[in-house]
N, C-alpha and C positions, 0 to 999 in steps of 0.2 A: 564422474565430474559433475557439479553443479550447473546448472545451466548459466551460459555468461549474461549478465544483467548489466554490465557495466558499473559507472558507480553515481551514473546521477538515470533516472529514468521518470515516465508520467504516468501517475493515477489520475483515469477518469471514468467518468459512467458511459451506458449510453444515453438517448444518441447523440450525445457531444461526442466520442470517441467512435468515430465510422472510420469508415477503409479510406475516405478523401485525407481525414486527420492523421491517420497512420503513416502513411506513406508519404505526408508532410514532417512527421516529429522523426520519421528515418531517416529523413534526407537533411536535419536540422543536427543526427547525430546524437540520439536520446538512445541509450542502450535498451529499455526493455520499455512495454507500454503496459500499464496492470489495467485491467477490465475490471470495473469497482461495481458495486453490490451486489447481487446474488444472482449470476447466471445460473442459468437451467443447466441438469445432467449432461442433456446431449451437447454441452458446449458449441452453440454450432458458431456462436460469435467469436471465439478465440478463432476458431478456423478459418473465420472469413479474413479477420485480422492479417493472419500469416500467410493465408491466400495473398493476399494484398500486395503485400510486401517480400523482405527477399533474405534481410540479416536479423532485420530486429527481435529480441523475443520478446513472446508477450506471457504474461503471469493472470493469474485469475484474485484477485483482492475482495471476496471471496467465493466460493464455495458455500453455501451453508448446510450444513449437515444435520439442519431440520430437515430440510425443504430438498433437496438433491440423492437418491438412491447411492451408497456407493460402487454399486455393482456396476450402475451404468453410468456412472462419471468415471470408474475404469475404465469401460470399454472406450468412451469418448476418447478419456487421455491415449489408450494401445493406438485408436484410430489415427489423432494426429499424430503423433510420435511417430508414427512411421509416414506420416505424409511431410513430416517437417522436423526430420530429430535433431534434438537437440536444443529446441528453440520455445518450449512451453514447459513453466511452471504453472505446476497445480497448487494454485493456495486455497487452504481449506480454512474451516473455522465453525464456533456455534453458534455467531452472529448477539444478538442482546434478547435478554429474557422478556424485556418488554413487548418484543415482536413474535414471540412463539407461547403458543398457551402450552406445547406440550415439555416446553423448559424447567426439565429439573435435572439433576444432577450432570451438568455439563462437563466436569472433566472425565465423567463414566461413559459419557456419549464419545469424547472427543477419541477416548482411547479405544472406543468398541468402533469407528470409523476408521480410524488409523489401520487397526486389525482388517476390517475389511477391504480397506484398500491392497492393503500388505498381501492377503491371500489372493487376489487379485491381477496379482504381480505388477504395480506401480511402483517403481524404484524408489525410495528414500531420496536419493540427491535430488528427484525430480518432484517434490515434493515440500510446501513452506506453511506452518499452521501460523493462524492468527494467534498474536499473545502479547500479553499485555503485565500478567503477576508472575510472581517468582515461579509457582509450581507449574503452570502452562508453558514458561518460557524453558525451562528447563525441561519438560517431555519434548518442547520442539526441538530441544538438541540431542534429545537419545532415540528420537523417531524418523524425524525429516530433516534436510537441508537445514532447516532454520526457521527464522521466527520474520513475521509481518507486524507488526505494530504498526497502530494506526491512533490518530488522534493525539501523536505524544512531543515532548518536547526534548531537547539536547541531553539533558539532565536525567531522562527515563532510560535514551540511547545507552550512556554510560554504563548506566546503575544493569540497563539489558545482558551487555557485553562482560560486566565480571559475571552475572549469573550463566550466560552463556557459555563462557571460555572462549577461546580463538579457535579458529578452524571452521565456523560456523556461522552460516548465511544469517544475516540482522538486515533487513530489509525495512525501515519504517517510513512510512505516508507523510508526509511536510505540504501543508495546506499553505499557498502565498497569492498577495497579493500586490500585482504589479504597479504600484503606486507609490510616490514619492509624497505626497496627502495625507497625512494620518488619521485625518478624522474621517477624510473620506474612503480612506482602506478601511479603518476600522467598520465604517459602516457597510461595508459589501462584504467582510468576513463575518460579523458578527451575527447574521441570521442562521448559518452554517455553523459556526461554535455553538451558536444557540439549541442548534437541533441535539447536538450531540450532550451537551450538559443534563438533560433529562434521562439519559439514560446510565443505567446502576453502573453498569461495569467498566465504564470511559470517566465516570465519575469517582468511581474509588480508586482506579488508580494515580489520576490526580490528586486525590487526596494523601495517598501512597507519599507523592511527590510535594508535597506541603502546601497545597493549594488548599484554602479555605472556603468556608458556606459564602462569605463577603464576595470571593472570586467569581461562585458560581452565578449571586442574585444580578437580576436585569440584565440575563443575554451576556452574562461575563463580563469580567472587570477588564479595564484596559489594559492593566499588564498579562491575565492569563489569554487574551484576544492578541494579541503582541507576539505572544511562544505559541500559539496554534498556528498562527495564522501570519507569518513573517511578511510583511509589506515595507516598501520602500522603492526607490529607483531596484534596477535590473542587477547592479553588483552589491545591493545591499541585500537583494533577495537570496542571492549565490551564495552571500557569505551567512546569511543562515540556512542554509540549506549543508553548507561546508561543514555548520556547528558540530551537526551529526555526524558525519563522515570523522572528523577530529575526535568525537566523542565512544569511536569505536564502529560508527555502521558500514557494513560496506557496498551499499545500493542506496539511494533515497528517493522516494518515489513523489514526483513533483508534484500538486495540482492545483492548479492556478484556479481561484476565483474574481470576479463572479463567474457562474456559470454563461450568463447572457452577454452578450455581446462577442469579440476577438477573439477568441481563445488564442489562436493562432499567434497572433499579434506579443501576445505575452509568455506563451514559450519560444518565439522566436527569442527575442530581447532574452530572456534567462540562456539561451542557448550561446547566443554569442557572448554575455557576462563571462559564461562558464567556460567559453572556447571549447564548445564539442566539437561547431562546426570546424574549427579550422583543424579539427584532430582527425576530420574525414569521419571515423566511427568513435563512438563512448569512451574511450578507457577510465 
């Protein structure tokens, strides 16, 4: 069995995502919490996570498998798995070629990592690779659980899920911003779309998805800052955040910008749009 994630969850980094946050977004009713960029092998921050807390699980959003051994991001995972089974996804990934001088053939890595994991004995259900194009997302589905997408939009979800098939974890990342203000959402999202537009591989697949050079220049157009980056009051946020879930995903991983200020504040407000709280746990 796949590890339960529920169907709405949060991605955050550290140290905005500490054990104070955790055990706030569990008691708000957020089925799983992803730990976003690149934790170290010995995962000791997932464990402290689930240390923390009691049901939630937490996911790793990602792994990078330049930078992390997979012998001893095995062992990490055997470690908690028996200190907390059932409640940790391992999501892996190659992360962007701009950030690794030793990036070259990433689907030859992704699969010689897979294998090592595998020999390892990390289980497949417990197990979500980053992916984003057709041939990536389709090794996530003959290898792991399923696929993490990240940076995408309704319309990627879909087009994920026929490549997918059903039966198969689709987990994507939904950046929002809790603001009924458009311009001034826009301008707390768009430094954070910004980062991501210079890089190849978040960029092509946008393009995949008919987004143009036009979209890309000055920080992103305001309609591709609009689908990354969904703002609005608290039930307008839900309902793009729903888009995905409608569009075949079945986990969406929240993450509310800006980074500074509330965080709290604006997953509560998405929690109650969404009625976790009153559901007691995620479903």
């Amino acid at each position: 069995m796949t590890v339960n994630l529920g169907s709405i969850g949060v991605w955050h980094v550290r140290p905005y995502l500490d054990t104070k946050l955790a055990v706030e977004l569990e008691e708000l009713g957020y089925g799983a919490l992803w730990l976003g960029g690149s934790p170290p092998a010995d995962l000791a921050a997932v464990e402290e996570l689930l240390d923390a807390t009691e049901r939630i699980a937490v996911a790793t959003g990602i792994v990078n498998m330049w930078q992390a051994d997979p012998v001893e991001v095995a062992r990490s995972y055997h470690r908690i798995e028996a200190k907390h089974p059932g409640r940790f996804l391992l999501g892996v990934g190659v992360g962007h070629r701009e950030a690794t001088q030793e990036y070259e053939k990433p689907y030859d890595k992704i699969v010689s990592y897979l294998d090592a994991l595998d020999a390892e004995g990390v289980p497949r259900h417990a197990l979500a690779l980053a992916a984003l194009g057709p041939k990536v997302l389709r090794l996530a589905a003959e290898r792991t659980a399923g696929a993490h997408p990240y940076l995408t939009t309704p319309e990627h979800t879909r087009r994920a899920r026929e490549i997918l098939g059903y039966g198969v974890l689709l987990a994507p990342e939904q950046k929002v911003v809790v603001d009924p203000d458009p311009e001034r959402a826009r301008a707390s999202a768009r430094p954070m779309v910004s980062h991501y537009l210079g890089l190849r591989n978040y960029v092509s697949n946008l393009r995949r998805l008919g987004w143009t050079d036009a979209d890309f220049a000055d920080g992103g157009s305001d309609a591709l800052v609009d689908q990354l980056a969904v703002h609005g009051d608290a039930a307008t946020v839900v309902r793009g955040v729903r888009a995905h879930l409608d569009a075949g995903a079945d986990h969406v991983c929240v993450q509310v910008l800006p980074h500074e200020g509330d965080l709290l504040a604006g997953y509560r407000a998405i929690a109650e749009a969404a009625g976790l709280i009153d559901k007691g746990v995620n479903g």
